[in-house]
N, C-alpha and C positions, 0 to 999 in steps of 0.2 A: 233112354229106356221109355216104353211105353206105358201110360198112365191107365191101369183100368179099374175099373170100378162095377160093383155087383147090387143088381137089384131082381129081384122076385127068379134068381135063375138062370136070369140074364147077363152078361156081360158087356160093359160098353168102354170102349178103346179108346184113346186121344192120343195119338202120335206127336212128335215134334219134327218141323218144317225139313229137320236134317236127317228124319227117318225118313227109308222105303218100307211099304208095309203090304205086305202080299198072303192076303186071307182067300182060302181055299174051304170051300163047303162040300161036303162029302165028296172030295175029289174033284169038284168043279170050283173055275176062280170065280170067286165073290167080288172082293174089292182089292184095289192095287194100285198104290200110289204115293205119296211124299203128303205128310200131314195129314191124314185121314181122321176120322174120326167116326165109329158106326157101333150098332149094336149087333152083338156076338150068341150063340150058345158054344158053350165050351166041349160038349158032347160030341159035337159034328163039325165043328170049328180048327183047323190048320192054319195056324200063324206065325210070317216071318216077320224079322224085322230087321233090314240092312242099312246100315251108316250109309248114308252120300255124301259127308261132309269131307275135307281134305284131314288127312292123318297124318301124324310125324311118329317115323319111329326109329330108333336110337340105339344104334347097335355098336359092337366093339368086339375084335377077334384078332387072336396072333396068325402071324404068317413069316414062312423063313422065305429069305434073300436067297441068292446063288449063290454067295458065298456063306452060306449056312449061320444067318444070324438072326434070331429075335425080332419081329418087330409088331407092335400094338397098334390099331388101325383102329382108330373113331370116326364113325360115319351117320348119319340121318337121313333117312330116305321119307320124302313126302310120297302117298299115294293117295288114289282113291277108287272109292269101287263104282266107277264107270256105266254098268250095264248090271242094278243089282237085282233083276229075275234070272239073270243065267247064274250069280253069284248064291242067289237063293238056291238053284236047284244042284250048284256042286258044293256047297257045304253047307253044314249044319246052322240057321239063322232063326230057328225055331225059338219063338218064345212061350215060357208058360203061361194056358189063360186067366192063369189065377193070379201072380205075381208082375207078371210082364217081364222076367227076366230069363235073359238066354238059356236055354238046357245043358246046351256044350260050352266051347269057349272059343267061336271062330275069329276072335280079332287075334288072339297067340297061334291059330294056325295058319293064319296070314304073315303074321311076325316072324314066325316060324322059316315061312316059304320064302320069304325075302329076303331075309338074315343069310339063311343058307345060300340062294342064290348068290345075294352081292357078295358072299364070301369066299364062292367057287371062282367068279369071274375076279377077285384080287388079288387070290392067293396064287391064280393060274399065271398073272402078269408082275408079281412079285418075282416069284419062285425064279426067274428069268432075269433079272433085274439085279445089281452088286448094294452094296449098303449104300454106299456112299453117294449112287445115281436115283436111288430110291429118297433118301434123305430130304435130295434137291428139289428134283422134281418127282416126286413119290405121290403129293398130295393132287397134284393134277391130272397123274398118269391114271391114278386109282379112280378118282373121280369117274373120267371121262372112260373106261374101262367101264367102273358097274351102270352108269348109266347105257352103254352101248348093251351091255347085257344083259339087263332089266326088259327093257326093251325089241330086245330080239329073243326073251325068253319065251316059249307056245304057252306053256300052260298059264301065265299071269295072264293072256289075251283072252283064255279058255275059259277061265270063271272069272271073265271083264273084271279085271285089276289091271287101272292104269297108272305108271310109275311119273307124278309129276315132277320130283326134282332129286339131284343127288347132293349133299354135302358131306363132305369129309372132311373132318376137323384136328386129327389129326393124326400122323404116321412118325411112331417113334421108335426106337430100340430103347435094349433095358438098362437099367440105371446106373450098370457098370461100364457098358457100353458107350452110353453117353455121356457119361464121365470122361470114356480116353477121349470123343472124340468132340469132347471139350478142351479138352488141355492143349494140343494144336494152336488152337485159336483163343484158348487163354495167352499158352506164352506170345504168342504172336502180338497178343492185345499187348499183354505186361512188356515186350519188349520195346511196341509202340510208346508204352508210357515210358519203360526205362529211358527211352532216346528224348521224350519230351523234355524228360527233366534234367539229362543231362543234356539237352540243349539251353533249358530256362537257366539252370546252374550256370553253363556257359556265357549264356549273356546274362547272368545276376554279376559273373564274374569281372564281364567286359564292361560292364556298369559303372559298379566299383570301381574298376582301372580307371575309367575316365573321370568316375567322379575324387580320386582321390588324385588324378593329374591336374583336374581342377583346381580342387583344394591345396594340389602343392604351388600351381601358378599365381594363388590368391595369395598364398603366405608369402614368396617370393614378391609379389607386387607390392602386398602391406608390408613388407620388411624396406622394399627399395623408397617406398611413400614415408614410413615413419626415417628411413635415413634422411630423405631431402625433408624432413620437419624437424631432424636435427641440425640439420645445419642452418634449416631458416631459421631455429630457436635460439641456434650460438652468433647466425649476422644479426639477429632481433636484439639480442644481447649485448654483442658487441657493442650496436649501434646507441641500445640505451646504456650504457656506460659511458660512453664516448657522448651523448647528450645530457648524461648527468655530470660528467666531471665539468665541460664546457660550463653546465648550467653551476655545477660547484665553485668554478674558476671564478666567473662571472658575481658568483655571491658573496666570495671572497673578497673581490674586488672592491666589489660595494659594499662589504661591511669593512674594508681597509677605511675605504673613503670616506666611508660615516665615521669609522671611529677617528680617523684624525682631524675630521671638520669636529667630531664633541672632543676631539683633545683641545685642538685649538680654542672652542669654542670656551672651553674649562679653564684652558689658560690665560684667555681673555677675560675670563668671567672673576679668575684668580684675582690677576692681575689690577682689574679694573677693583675688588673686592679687597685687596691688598691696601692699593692706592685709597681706598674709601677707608677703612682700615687705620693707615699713615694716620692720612689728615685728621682724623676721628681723635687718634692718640695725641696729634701734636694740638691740637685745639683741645683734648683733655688736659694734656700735659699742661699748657697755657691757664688753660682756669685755673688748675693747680697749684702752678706756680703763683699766679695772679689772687686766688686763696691764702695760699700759705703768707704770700708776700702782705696781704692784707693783714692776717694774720699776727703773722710776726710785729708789722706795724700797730695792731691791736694793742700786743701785748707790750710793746715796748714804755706804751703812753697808760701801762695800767701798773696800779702800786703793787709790793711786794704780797700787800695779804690777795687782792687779788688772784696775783701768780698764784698764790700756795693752794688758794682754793679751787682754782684748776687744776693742779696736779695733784689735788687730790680725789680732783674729779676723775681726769684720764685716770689716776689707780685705780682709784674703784671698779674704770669700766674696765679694766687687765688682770682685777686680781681673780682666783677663783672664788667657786659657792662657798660661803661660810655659815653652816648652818648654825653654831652657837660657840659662843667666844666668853672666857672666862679673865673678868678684870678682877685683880690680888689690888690690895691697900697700895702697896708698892709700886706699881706703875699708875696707878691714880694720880697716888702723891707726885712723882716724878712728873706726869706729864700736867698737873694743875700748875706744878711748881714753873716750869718750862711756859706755860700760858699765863701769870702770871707776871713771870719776870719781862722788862723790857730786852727789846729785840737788841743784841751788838749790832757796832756794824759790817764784822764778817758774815754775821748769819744773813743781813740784808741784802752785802753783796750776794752772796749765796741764793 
């Protein structure tokens, strides 16, 4: 929109680089051109102001199939206004000189003409066209369709609108519609998956088989391994029984052998201890005799008081402890009397 500004009565304009701006003075052209910028009266002053800039505009309309179905068509058509003094003089691009903004509303009558157009030349190749071919290729048919028609339309050439591009974004049927012709290619899909996993299943299963043929080969091998380590446990065995008894036999042997080398050895040792022993006694025996014999020759050559006072000695040392002994006048008398009197000679024999 154009920038104007008022002084003393005056009007002065500043366009922008993507305006056309086609000022007319009482009927005659003034000024005309892209960014302008000039001073105006508003009295005797006629002003357009046309877009040259590229435009996008976004449209969306039903259309039925051949076989009589729904479908929503989203499209955007770039244009631009090409030639905008013929565009000025077939619609309304008048601006107020006071505000700078449009009188009417030529960009919706533009939108307008285009909308309708691309919607006659898709709804024409639709209408011809089954769901399911439209579906496919619907989006390129339609394309290439309103660009053809755009383009070969008179009146967009006639107030210089030129159609740069067409997109179509997209061509659908309605939500029930596309639901059934979902489900198709849902089960198809879900079928796909069914068979995956009943394939993963199948080889989870054939897994399994092998791995539990494995594991029954292992058990079979560890059973055949721990039997051959029973048997090398019962030859290990055998063998050390068989070099323990040897080595038992053998120690037997040898302590046979010790103990009757220490028999003998004891019976030597007896023997020679015996004989030591003997002589010991018969050389005791010897003094003994050779004692007593002395002895006796002692006593033969000694008087009778003597004798008595040795046997009175040996009693003494035979008789028991006497701890207190009571002499009566009676045996005093007796035995002074007894020691007094001279000895017979039976008592001397004696």
């Amino acid at each position: 929109m154009a920038d104007i500004t008022r002084r003393f009565g005056f009007r002065h304009l500043r366009s922008t680089p993507t305006s056309h701006i086609r000022h007319l003075r009482d009927g005659r052209l003034a000024h005309e051109g892209t960014g302008l910028a000039f001073w105006f009266r508003p009295l005797t002053a006629a002003i357009s102001e046309v877009p040259a800039d590229d435009r996008e505009l976004a449209m969306m309309f039903h259309a039925r199939t051949s076989d009589f179905q729904d479908l929503a068509v989203q499209a955007t058509v770039t244009y631009r206004i090409s030639d905008p003094a013929t565009a000025a003089t077939r619609l309304d691009f008048g601006i107020d000189p006071d505000t700078g903004s449009w009188r009417a509303e030529p960009l919706a009558q533009l939108g307008t003409l285009l909308t309708e157009t691309a919607q006659q030349h898709a709804l024409q190749l639709i209408a011809r066209t089954p769901l399911a071919d439209t579906l496919v290729d619907g989006v390129t048919a339609v394309r290439e369709r309103i660009s053809a028609g755009l383009a070969a339309e008179p009146r967009l050439s006639e107030i210089g609108l030129a159609v740069l591009a067409v997109r179509v974004t997209a061509v659908r049927p309605e939500a029930e519609m596309e639901r059934a012709l979902r489900t198709p290619a849902r089960e198809q899909v879900q079928q796909e998956a069914d068979r995956a996993t009943y394939e993963r299943r199948a080889v989870a299963v054939e897994r399994e088989r092998t791995i539990a043929e494995n594991e029954l080969a292992s058990r079979i091998e560890l059973a055949r391994r721990e039997e051959e380590l029973v048997e090398q446990q019962g030859t290990n065995a055998r063998r050390e029984a068989e070099q323990k008894a040897a080595a038992d036999a053998v120690r037997t042997d040898a302590e046979a052998v010790r103990r009757t080398r220490l028999a003998v050895a004891e019976a030597e040792a007896a023997g020679t201890l015996a004989a030591q022993q003997a002589k010991a006694a018969r050389v005791l025996g010897e003094a003994k005799a050779a004692a007593e014999a002395a002895w006796l020759a002692a006593h033969q050559q000694a008087g009778p008081e003597v004798l008595q006072a040795l046997a009175l000695i040996r009693l003494a040392e035979h008789l028991p402890r006497i701890d207190s002994i009571t002499l009566t006048p009676d045996v005093l008398t007796g035995l002074l009397t007894r020691l007094a009197a001279p000895n017979s000679p039976e008592e001397n024999g004696r």
